[in-house]
N, C-alpha and C positions, 0 to 999 in steps of 0.2 A: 460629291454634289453634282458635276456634269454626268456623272452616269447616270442620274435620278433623274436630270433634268432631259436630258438624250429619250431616255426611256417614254417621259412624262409626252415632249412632244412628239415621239414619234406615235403612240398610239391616240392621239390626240388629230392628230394632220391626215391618216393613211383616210378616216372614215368619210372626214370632211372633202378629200380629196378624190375620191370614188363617189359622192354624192355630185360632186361638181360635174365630173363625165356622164354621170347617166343624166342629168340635167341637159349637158352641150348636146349628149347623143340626140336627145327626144327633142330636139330644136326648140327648147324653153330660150324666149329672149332673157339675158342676163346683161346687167350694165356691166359694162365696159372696165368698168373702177373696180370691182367687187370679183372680177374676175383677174383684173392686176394683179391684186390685194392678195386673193388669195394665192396663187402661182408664186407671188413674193415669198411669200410666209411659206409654201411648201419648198423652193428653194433655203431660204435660212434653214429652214430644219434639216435639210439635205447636209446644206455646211456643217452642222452643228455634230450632226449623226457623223460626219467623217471624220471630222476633229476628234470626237470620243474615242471613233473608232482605230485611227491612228493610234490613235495615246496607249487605249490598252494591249495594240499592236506590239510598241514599240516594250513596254513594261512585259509583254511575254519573251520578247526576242532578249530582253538585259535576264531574263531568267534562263536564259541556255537553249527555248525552242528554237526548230527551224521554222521556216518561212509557214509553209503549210500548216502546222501544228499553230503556231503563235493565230495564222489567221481565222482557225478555227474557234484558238480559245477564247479571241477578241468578240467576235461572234455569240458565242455562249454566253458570255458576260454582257454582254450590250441586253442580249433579248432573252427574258426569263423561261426557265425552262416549259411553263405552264404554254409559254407563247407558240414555243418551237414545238412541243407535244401536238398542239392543235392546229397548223402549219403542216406539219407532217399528216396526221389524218386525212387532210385534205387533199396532199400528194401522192398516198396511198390508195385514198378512195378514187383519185382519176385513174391511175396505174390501176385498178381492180375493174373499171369500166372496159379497160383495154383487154384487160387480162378475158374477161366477160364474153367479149363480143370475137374474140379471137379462140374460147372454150379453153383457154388452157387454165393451169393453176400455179399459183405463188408459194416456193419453199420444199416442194413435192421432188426430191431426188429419185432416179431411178430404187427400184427396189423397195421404198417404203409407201407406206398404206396411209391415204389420206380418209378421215374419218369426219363425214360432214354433220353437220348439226345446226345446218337452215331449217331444216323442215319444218322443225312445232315452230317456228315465227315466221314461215313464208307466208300464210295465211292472213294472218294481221298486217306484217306491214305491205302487202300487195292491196291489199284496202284501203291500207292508211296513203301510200301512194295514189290510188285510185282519187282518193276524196279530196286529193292536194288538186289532182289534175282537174277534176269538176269545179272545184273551187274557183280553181285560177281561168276558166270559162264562163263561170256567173259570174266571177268578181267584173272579170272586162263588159259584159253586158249590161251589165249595175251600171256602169261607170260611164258606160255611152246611155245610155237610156237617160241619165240625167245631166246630161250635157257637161263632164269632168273634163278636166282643161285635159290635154294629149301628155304632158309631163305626169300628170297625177298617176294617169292611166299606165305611162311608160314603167316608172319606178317602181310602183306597184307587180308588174309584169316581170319586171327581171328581179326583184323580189320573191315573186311566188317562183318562177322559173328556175331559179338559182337553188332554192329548196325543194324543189321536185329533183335537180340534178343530186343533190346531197340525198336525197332518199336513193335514187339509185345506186350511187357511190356505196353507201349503206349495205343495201343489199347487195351489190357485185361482193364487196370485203368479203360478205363472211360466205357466199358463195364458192370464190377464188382462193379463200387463205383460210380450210380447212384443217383441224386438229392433226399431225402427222404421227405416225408410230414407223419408227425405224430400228436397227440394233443397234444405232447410235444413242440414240434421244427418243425421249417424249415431247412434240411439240404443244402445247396448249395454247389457243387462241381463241380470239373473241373480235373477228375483223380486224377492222386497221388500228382498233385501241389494244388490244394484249397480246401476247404473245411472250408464252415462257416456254424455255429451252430444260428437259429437266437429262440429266443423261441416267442412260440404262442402268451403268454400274450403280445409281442412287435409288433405283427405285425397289423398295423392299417391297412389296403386293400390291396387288389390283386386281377391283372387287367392285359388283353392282350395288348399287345404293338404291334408293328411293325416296327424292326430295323432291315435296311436289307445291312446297311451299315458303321457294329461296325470295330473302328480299335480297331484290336491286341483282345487277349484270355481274360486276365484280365484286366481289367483299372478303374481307380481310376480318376473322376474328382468333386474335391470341395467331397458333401458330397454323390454322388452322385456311385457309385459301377455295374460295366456291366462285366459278364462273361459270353460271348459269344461263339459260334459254327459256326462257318464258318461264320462267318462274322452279324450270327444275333441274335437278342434279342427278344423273343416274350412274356416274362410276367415281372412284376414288381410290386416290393414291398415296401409298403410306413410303416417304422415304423416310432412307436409314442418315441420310441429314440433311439440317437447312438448304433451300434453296434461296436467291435475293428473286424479288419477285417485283417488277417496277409496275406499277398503276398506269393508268391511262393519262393523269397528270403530271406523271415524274418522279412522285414520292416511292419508296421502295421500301420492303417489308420481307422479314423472314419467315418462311414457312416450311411444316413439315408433313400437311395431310395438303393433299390437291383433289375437290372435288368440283366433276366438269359434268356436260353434258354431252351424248352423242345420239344422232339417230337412230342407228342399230348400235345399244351398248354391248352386243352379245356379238357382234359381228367384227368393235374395240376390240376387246378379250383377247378373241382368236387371234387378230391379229399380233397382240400384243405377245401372246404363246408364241404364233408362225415365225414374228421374226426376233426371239430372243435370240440372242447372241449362244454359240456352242458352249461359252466359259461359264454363260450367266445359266443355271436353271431356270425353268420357265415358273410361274407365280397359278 
């Protein structure tokens, strides 16, 4: 019951609680009481969140964890995995800005071939970017042309602002955390939401395909795995067995065909040939 209720106000306080700062930033007067009120009530939640947080602390440490581990698992259990999935994306997507602007790449060891597959959606969303940032220039012009109070205008602004960084984060991802082929592993990825690890010894053949009409980014049908780029799939993978395959929300799924996309599928292949392993014959 506290853990439901932990949960309930925490996601209940964080939004009202980020409203209140962009409000103080943009110098909106706020009464005095209301800004008590609320500071109280984000405190109580504070205490409540530690209290739970303790409790399931202590309930890991009587099950044999150490410190570290019990702190972790207290963690997990407090905040659902859905929460922490989309948490991470975000942390991902800053670290892919950095990665970005510094040109380097995320998971790329010496020796193995990183194989991009931005290109058929750089197009789109560089537009779709594009029309964020037009936006958020007529939106403020709108706003002062008809005389919109300076809060309306603020919120509004780090609103749009805040989703134009998310578009970029977007794009750095699947820029900087390109598909890898090594003699280790097959990496498969889809920016800061997937990434599946498959190892060499698993992989029975790999072969061009032609799907030029995949629904949705990731999908999961029977044992069968497609994470698609604009709509298409050009190579696929037949292991000799199951891989666990975790979704972008956490749920996880067995599969035994993997079919991806890359921008040169034929330039995948060779790679995939160049660095088979001596033990492994090449496909």
């Amino acid at each position: 019951m506290m853990l439901r209720l932990a949960r309930a106000a925490l996601f209940a306080t964080v939004p009202a609680e980020l409203l209140l700062v962009v409000l103080l930033v943009s110098g909106t007067p706020l009464p005095r009481l209301l800004v008590a009120a609320v500071e109280t009530l984000v405190l109580a939640v504070l205490v409540l969140e530690a209290v739970a947080v303790l409790r399931l602390f202590r309930a890991a440490r009587r099950r044999g964890l150490d410190r570290r581990r019990a702190a972790r698992t207290a963690y997990e259990d407090l905040v659902p995995v859905q929460v922490r999935r989309i948490m991470g994306f975000d942390a991902k997507g800053m670290l892919s800005l950095a990665l970005w602007l510094t040109r380097r790449r995320h998971g790329v060891p010496p020796g193995a071939v990183p194989v991009p597959y931005f290109g058929a959606q750089a197009p789109a969303l560089i537009v779709f970017l594009g029309a964020m940032a037009v936006e958020l220039l007529v939106v403020d012009i709108v706003l002062r042309s008809v005389g919109a109070p300076t809060a309306v205008r603020t919120v509004l602004i780090v609103l749009d602002g805040y989703s134009i960084l998310l578009a970029l984060a977007i794009i750095a991802s699947c820029v900087t955390r390109p598909h890898v082929i090594s003699t280790d592993e097959i990496r498969i990825r889809s920016g800061a939401f997937f990434d599946l690890r498959i190892p060499r010894t698993n992989v029975a053949t790999a072969r061009r395909i032609r799907g030029y009409a995949e629904k949705g980014t990731i999908r999961v049908e029977g044992d069968v795995l497609t994470v698609a780029v604009s709509s298409q799939a050009n190579l696929l993978l037949e292991l000799t067995t199951p891989v666990t395959a975790v979704r972008p929300l956490g749920a996880t799924c067995e599969v035994r065909t993997v079919r991806y996309f890359a921008d040169d599928p034929a330039a995948a292949l060779e790679a995939f040939t160049r660095t088979t392993p001596a033990t492994h014959p090449p496909h």
